[in-house]
C-alpha positions, 0 to 999 in steps of 0.5 A: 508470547502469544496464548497459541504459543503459550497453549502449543507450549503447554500441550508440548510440556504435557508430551502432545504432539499436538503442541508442535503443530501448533507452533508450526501453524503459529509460526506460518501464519505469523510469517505470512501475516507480516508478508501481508503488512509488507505488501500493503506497506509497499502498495501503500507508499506506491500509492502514495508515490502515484498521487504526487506525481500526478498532482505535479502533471494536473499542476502542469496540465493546469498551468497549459491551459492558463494565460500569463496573467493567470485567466483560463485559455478559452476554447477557441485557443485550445481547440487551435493548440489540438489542430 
């Protein structure tokens, strides 16, 4: 237990109201921090998710603009595969 919930517990033993609004508080506060850690979680691996994907497309985009033996396609070329 936490010392704002150890303090709302002791306000409520000694009869002030006070201790049950503070637990109330604690409680909100502890739901919308997880909230929180959630949603970086979730935005974390999208993230994630996001960069490998587009590591794959570079890895193709790349792989388009290389000859078979592996030597970068010149301008001409790519100007001539835009047309």
């Amino acid at each position: 237990m936490g010392s704002s919930m150890q303090s709302a517990k002791a306000l409520s033993d000694h009869n002030f109201t006070l201790g049950e609004e503070l637990s109330t508080t604690v409680s909100v506060w502890t739901s919308q921090v997880k909230t929180v850690l959630q949603m970086c979680a979730h935005i974390s691996n999208h993230l994630d998710y996001s960069k490998k994907s587009h590591a794959n497309d570079d890895e193709l985009i790349a792989a388009s603009f290389r000859n078979r033996d592996g030597s970068a396609v010149s301008v001409s070329e790519i100007s001539e595969m835009v047309k």
